[in-house]
C-alpha positions as CSV (number, residue, x, y, z in Angstrom):
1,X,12.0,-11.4,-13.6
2,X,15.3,-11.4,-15.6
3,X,15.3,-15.2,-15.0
4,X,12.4,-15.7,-16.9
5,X,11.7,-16.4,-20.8
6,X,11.2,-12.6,-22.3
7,X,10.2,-11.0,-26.1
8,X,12.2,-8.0,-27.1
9,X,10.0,-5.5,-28.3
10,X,12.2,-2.3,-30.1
11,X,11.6,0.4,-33.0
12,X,8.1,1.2,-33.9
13,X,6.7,-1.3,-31.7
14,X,7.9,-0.1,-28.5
15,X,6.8,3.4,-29.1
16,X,3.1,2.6,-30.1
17,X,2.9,0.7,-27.0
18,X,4.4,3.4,-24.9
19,X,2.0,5.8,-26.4
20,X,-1.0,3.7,-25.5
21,X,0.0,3.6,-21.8
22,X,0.3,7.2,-22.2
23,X,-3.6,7.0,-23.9
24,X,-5.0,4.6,-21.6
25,X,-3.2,5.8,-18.4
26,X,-2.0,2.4,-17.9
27,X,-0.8,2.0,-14.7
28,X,3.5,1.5,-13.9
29,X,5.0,0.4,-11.0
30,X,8.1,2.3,-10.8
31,X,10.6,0.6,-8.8
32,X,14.4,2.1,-8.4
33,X,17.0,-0.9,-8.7
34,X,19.1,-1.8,-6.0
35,X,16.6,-0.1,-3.4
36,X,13.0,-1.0,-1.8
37,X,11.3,2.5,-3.0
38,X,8.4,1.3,-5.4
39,X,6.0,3.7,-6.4
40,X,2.8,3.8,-8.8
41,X,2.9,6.4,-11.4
42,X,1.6,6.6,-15.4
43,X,2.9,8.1,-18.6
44,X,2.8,11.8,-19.3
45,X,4.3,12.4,-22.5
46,X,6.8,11.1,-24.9
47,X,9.5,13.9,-26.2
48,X,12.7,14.9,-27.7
49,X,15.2,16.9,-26.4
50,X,18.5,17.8,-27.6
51,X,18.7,15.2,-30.2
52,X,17.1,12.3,-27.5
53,X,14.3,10.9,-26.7
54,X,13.0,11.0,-23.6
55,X,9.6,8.6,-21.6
56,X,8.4,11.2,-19.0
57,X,5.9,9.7,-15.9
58,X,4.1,11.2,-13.5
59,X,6.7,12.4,-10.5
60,X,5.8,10.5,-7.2
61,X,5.3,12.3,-4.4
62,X,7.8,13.6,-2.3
63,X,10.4,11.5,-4.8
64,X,13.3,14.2,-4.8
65,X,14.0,13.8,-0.7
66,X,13.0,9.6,-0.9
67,X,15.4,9.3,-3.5
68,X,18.3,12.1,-2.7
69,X,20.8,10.1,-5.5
70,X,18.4,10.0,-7.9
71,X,20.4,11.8,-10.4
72,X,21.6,9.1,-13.3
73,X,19.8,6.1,-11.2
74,X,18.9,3.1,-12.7
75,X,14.8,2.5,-12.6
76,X,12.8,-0.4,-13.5
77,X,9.2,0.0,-15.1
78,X,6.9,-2.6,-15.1
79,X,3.3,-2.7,-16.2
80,X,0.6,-4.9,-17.8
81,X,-0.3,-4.2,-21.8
82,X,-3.4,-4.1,-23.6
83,X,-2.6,-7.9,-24.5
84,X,-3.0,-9.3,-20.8
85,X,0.9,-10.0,-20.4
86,X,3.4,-8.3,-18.1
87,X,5.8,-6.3,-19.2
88,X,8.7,-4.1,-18.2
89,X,12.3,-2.0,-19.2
90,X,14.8,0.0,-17.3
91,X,16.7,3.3,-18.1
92,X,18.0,5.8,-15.4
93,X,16.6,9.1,-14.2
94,X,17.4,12.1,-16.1
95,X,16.1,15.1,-14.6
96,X,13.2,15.7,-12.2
97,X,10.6,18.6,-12.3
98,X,7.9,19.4,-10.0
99,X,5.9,17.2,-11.6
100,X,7.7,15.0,-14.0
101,X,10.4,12.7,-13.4
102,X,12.2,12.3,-17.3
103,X,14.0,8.6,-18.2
104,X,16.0,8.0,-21.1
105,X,13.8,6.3,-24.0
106,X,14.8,2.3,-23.5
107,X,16.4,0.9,-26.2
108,X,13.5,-1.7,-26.0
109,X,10.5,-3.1,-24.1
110,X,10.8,-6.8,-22.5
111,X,7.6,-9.0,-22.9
112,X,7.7,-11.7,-20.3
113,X,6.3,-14.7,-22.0
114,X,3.9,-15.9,-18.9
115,X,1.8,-13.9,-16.7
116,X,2.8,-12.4,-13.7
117,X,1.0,-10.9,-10.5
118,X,0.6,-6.6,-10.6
119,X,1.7,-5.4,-7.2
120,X,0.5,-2.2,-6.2
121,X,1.1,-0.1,-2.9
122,X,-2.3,-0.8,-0.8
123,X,-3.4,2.4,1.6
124,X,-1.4,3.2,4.6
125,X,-2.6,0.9,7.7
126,X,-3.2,-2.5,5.5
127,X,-1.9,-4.7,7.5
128,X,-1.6,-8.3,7.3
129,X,-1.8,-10.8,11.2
130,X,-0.8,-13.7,12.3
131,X,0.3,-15.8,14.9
132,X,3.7,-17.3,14.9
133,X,5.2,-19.9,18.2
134,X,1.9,-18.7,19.6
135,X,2.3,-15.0,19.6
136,X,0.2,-12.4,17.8
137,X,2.2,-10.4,14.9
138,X,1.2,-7.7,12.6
139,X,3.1,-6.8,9.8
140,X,2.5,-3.4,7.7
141,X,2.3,-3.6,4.0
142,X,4.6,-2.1,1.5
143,X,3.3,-3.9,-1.7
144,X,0.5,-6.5,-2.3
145,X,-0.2,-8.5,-5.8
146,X,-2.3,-11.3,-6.1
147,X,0.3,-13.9,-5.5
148,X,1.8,-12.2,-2.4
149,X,2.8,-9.5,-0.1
150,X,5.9,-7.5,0.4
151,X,6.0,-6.7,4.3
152,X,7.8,-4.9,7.1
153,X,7.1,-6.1,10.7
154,X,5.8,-3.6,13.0
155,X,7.8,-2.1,15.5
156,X,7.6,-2.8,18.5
157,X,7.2,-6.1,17.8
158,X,4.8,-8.1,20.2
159,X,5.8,-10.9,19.3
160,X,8.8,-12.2,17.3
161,X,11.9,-9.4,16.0
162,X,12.3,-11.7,12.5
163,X,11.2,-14.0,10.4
164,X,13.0,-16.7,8.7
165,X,13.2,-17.3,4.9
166,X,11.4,-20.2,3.6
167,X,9.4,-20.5,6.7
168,X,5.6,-20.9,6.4
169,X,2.6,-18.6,8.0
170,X,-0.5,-19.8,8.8
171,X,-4.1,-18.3,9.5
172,X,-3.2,-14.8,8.0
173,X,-5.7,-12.0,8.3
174,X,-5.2,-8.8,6.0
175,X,-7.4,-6.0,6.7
176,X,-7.4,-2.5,5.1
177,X,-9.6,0.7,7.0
178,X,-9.4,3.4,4.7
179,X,-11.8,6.3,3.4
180,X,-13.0,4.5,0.3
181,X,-11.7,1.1,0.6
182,X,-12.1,-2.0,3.3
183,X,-11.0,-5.1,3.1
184,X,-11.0,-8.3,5.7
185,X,-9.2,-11.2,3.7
186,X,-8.6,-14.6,5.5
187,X,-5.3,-16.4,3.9
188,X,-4.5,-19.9,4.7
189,X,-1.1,-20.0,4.1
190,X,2.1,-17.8,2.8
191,X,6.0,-18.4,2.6
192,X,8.6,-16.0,3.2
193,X,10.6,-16.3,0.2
194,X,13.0,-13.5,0.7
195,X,14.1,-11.2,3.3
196,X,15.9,-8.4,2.3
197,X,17.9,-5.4,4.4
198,X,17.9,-1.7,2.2
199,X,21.6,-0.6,2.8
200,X,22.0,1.1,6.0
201,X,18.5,0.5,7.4
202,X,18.2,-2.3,10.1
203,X,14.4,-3.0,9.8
204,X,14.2,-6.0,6.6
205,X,11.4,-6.5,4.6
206,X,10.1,-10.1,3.7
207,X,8.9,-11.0,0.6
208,X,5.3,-13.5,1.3
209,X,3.8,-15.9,-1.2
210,X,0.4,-16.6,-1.1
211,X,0.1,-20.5,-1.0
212,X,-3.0,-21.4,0.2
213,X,-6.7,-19.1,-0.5
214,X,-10.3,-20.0,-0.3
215,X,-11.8,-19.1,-3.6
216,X,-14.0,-16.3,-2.3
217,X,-11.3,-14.8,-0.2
218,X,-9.0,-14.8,-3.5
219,X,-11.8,-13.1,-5.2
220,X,-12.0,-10.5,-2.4
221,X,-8.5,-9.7,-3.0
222,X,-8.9,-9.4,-6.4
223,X,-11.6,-6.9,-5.9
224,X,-9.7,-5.3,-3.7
225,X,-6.2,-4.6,-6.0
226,X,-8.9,-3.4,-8.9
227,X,-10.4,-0.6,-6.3
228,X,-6.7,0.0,-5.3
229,X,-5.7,1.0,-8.4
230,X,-9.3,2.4,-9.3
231,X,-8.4,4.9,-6.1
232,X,-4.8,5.8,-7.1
233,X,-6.6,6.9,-10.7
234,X,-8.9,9.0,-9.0
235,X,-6.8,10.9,-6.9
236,X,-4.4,11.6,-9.7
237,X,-7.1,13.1,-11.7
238,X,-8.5,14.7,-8.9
């Protein structure tokens, strides 16, 4: 996203905004730099201590043993304002609390000047098939938006150990069991436009882009981010 034409938004401007994510319960993907770990999380509170200000989200599960370095870490925030547009800023990890993780307050906010796709973690089990040099493959996901995918292959893999970047798929299938939410979504074609290792881990991750959709099928997955998000809502006011 750094590549792209972006609006600094600072001062008075930045906090109101920050405060109506806080309001609204926007939804923000949080997304440590230099790693894989994305989570979803929302504002809590805005507050000052010792002389700083501090942007305080909701602490991810489990985020103190995913992220053992998180002291002092660099973190990306990204979400979608009341205006339609994307935006996003980075700070570092100050402290975290049982339920809070605590970032410094960003010098400013970054407007991207086009629209860009939300991604959102989807339930555990989505998975997304295919066949590739005539061999089933099913691939679990880690993130889905409605340009794309960001996928790990499933181990052991009955088919193929890797995929190749700018390759195409054909004939995808993504379906999603969960308690609340289902999904069967035919897509025609995708592209691996990256494939990326996380330090010390051997499995890679490939980035897919969403090239060819029937309109209803687009719809559908639509529908289905929305009721995604909808869930992840409900459980954190649950």
């Amino acid at each position: 996203m750094s590549t792209e034409s972006t609006e600094k938004v600072s001062g008075s401007s930045r906090v109101a905004i920050l405060n109506q994510l806080k309001k609204d319960m926007v939804m923000l993907q949080l997304i440590m730099i230099g790693t894989n770990y994305e989570r979803l999380t929302v504002v809590s509170d805005l507050r000052e201590e010792d002389g700083k200000s501090h942007v305080i989200v909701d602490c991810p599960e489990r985020f103190a043993e995913d992220v053992p370095n998180h002291q002092g870490a660099g973190v990306k925030i990204e979400f979608v304002g009341k205006d339609h547009v994307q935006y996003f800023f980075t700070s570092s990890v100050i402290k975290v609390t049982e339920k809070n993780l605590w970032m410094d307050m960003p010098q400013y906010l970054e407007r991207v000047q086009r629209r860009n796709f939300f991604r959102i973690a989807p339930p555990a089990g989505t998975k997304i098939s295919f066949s590739r040099i005539g061999r089933p493959q099913d691939a679990s996901l880690i993130n889905l938006s409605e340009g794309g995918a960001l996928v790990t292959l499933n181990e052991p893999a009955r088919g193929i150990s890797r995929l190749i970047q700018d390759e195409n798929l054909r004939n995808l299938r993504l379906r999603c069991k969960a308690e609340n939410l289902n999904a069967d979504i035919r897509i025609g074609k995708a592209a691996v436009v990256r494939v990326q290792t996380e330090h010390g881990k051997e499995q890679a991750s490939y980035a897919l882009k969403f090239l060819e959709m029937d309109p209803r099928d687009r719809r559908s997955l639509q529908e289905f981010i929305f009721m995604c998000q909808r869930e992840v809502l409900r459980k954190r006011k649950a």
